[in-house]
N, C-alpha and C positions, 0 to 999 in steps of 0.2 A: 559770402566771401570765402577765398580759402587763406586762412591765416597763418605764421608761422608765431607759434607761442615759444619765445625761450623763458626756460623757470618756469613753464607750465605745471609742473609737480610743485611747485612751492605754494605759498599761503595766498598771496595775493595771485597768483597767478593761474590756479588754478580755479580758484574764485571765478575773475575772468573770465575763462574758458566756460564754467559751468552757467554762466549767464550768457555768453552767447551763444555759443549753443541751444540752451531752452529760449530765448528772447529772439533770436535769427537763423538757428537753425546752420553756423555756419561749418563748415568743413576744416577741423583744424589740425597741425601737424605738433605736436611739442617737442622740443628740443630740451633736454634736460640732464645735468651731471648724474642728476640724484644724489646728491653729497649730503649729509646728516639731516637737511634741513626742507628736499627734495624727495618727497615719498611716493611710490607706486599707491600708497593710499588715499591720497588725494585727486586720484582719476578716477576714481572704482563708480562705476556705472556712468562714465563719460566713452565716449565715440570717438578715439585721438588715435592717431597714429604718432608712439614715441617713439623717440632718436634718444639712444640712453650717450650723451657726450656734452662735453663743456665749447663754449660758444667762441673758444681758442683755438679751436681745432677746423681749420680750412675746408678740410674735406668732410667733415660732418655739417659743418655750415653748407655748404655747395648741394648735400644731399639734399641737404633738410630745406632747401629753399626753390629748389626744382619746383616751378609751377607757381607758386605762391604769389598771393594780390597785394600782401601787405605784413611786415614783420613786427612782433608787438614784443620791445625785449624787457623782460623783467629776470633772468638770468642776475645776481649777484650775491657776495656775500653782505650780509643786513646787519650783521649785530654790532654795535661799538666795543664792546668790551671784548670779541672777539681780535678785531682791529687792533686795538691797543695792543696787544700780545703777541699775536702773529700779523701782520700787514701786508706781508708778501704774496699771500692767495688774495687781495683785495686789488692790488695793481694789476696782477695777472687776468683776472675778471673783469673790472671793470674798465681798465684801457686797453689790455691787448687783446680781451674776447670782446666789446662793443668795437674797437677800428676791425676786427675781423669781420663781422657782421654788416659793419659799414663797407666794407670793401665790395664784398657779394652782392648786398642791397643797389651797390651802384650800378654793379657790371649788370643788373638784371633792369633797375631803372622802379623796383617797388618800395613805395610806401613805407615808411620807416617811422616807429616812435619809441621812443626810450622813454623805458618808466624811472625817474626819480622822484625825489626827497625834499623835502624842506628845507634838511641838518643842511645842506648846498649853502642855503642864507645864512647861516648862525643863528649866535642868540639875538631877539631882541627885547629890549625892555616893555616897550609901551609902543600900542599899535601892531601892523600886521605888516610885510613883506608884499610886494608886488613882485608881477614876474621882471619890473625894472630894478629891483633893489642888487647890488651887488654882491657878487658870491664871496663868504667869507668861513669857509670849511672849518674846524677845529679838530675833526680826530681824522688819520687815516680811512675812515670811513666814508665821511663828509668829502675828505679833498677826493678823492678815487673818483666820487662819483660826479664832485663837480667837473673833473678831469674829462669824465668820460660824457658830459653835457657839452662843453665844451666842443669837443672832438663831434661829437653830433652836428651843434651848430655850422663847425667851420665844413662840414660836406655840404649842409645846405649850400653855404655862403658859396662855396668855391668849386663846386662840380652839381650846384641845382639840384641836388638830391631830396626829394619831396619829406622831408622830415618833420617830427613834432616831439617837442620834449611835454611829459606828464610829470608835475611835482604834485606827489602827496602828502598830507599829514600823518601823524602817531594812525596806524593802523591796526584795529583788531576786530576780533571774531573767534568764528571756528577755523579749526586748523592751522592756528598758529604754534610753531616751535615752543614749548615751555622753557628760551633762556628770555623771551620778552618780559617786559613787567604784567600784563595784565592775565597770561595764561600761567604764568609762573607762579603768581599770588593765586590764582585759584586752585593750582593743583598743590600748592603746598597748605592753601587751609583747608581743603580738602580730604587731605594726611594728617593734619595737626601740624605739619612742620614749621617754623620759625618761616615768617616773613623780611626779609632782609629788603630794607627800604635806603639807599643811597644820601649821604649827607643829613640833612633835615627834611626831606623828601619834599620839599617846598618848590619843587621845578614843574615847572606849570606844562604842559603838553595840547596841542588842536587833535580833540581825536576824532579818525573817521571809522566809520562802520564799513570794515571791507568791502561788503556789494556795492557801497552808494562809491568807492573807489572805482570799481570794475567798471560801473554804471557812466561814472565821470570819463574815463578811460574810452570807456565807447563812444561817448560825445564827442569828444577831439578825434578820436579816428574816423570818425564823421562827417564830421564838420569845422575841426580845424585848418587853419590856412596855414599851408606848410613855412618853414623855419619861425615859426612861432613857437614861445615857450608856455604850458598853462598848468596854473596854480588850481588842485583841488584841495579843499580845505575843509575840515570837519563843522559839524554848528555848534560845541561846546568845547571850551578849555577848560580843564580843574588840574591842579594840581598831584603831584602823586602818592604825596600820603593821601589825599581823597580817595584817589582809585581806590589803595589799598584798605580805607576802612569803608570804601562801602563791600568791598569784597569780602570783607570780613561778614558785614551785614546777610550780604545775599548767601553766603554760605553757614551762616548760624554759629559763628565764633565769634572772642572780644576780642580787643586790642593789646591784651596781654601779649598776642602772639609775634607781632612787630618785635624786630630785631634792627635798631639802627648798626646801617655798616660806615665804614670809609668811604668816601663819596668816590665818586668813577674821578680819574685826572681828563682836567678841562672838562669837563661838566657845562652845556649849556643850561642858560638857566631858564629861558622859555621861546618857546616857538609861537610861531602863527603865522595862517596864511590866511591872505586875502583871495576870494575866487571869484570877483567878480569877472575874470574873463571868461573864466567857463559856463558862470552861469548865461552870459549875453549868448550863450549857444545854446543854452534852455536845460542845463542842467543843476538841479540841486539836489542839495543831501534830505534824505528820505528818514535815516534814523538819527533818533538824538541819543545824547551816551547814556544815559539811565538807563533806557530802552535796550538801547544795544548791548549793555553789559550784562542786563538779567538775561537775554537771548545766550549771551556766551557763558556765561557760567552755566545757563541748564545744559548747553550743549554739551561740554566738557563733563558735567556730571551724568548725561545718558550717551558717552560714547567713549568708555573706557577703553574698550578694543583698540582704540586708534594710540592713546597715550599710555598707557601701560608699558608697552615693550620699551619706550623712549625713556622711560624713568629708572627701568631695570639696564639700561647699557649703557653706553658710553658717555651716556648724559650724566650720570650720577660722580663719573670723574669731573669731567667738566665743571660740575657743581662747586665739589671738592677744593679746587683750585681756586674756582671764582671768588669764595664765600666762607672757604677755612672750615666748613663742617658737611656735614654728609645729611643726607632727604632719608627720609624714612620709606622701609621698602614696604612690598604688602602692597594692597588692593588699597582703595580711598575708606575713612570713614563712611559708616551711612549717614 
C-alpha cells in the first residue's frame, strides 16, 4: 500500500511505520509538525518521505496525500497535563487538523482511520468499556479527541467516507517522550532523581506494548468494516505505583525514591478496554507488561543518544513547572 502516516515521527506512529514497512514492505509518506514530541529520530533507518507541517494546514495535506491508498492519522497533542495548561494547541490539532484531513480524504474518496484513546470512555470502576459504551471525556485532552472521533464518525455517516476509528490503551515502549509515566520513572531512576507518583498512585491503567498497538492498527486497516469503531486493549492492568516500583526493581534502586505529588485535577481513576472486536479480526496482544517493561527499560538504558539531548533542553523547564523541582543533569548512573 501507499500510506499517508500523519505523526509518523511520534512514538506510536513511528512504531507503525517501522512494522509496516518490514511486515509489507509498504511505501509510506509521513506528515509530521515535528513539535517537541515529533523527532527526525524516530525515522532514522526507515524509507519515508517527510512532509515537515501540521495536519491544519490545507495545502500540506493536499501535498502530502497526492496518490495515496489510505490515511492513518495519529498526528495530536498526547499529554493530559499538557492540556490542562495550555488546551488551545489541542482544539487546533485535533478538530481543525483531523476536519482538514477529512476534508481531502473525501475529495480523493481514500481510506481513513484515526488513531484514538480510551481516556474518550472515562473512568470506569468495574469491567471494561466496549466500543458501545458512551463517550464521557474528563480533560481537554479526552474531549478534543472525542470531538475529533466524533467528526470522523459523521463523514462516514453523511458523505460515505470509508473510515475506521482505532481506540488504544496506556501505551509504551521505546521512544516514548520522557513526560509519560513509564519513560519518565525510568529515566529519572536512572539519574537517581525523585520519582514523582500522582495522588496515592492507586489509578489502575490497560497497558499495551506499542508494536502489539501498530500490529492491532494493521488489523482494522485491513479488515475492518468501514464506520466502525475498534477497541485495542492491553493483557494486563496494574496500577501506578506498581509500574513505578517495579521500575524501581528493573533499574536497581528502592523506594525511597518516590516522591508523592498533588494529584493531576480530575484524575480518572481506572481505564480498560475490552477488545474483543478486534480480536474477531484475528488480532491479539503478543506482549505482557512484565515482559514489555524489562524490553523498555533495557532499551532506554542502551540508547542514550536518543534521550539525552531531551533532558538537557526545553524538557528540563517543562519539568520545573510540572513538579516544582529540577532532574538532575549528567549522563544516567551506571
Amino acid at each position: 500500500m501507499r500510506l499517508l502516516v500523519c505523526g509518523g515521527a511520534g512514538f506510536i506512529g513511528s512504531a507503525f511505520v517501522r512494522l509496516r514497512q518490514a511486515d509489507h514492505g509498504d511505501e509510506v509518506v509521513v506528515l509530521d509538525k515535528l513539535t517537541y514530541a515529533g523527532r527526525r529520530e524516530n525515522l532514522e533507518g526507515l524509507d519515508v518521505r517527510l512532509i515537515e507541517a501540521g495536519i491544519e494546514d490545507p495545502h500540506a495535506v493536499a501535498s502530502a496525500m497526492e496518490g495515496i491508498d489510505a490515511v492513518v492519522n495519529f498526528a495530536a497533542e498526547t499529554h493530559v497535563d499538557r492540556s490542562i495548561t495550555a488546551p488551545d494547541a489541542f482544539v487546533t490539532t485535533h478538530a481543525v487538523g483531523t476536519w482538514v484531513l477529512l476534508e481531502e480524504a473525501r475529495r480523493r474518496g481514500v481510506r481513513y482511520v484515526q488513531i484514538s484513546t480510551d481516556e474518550v470512555y472515562g473512568s470506569i470502576e468495574d469491567g471494561s468499556f466496549t466500543e458501545s459504551s458512551p463517550l464521557q471525556p474528563s480533560s481537554p485532552y479526552s474531549a478534543t479527541k472525542a470531538g475529533a472521533d466524533l467528526l470522523v464518525a459523521s463523514y462516514h455517516h453523511t458523505y460515505a467516507l470509508p473510515t475506521l476509528i482505532c481506540r488504544g490503551s496506556n501505551n509504551y515502549g521505546p521512544r516514548q517522550y520522557p513526560e509519560k509515566l513509564i519513560p519518565l520513572m525510568i529515566l529519572n531512576a536512572l539519574h537517581g532523581d525523585r520519582l514523582p507518583v500522582y495522588g496515592d498512585g492507586m489509578q489502575v491503567r490497560n497497558w499495551l506494548y506499542v508494536d502489539d498497538f501498530a500490529r492491532g492498527i494493521g488489523t482494522v486497516l485491513a479488515h475492518g468494516t468501514p464506520g466502525e469503531t475498534y477497541n485495542v486493549g492491553g493483557p494486563d492492568e496494574c496500577p501506578n505505583l506498581e509500574v513505578v516500583q517495579r521500575i524501581i526493581q528493573l533499574t536497581g534502586n528502592d523506594d525511597s525514591l518516590i516522591e508523592y505529588v498533588t494529584d493531576r485535577p480530575g484524575h480518572d481513576r481506572r481505564y480498560s478496554l475490552g477488545s474483543e472486536k478486534v480480536r474477531a479480526l484475528g488480532w491479539e496482544a503478543q506482549v505482557r507488561f512484565l515482559d514489555g517493561l524489562q524490553q523498555t527499560v533495557r532499551w532506554y538504558r542502551d540508547h542514550r543518544a536518543w534521550w539525552e539531548p531531551i533532558r538537557s533542553g526545553d524538557y528540563r523547564e517543562y519539568y520545573r513547572r510540572q513538579y516544582g523541582t529540577q532532574i538532575k543533569g549528567g549522563r544516567a548512573l551506571s
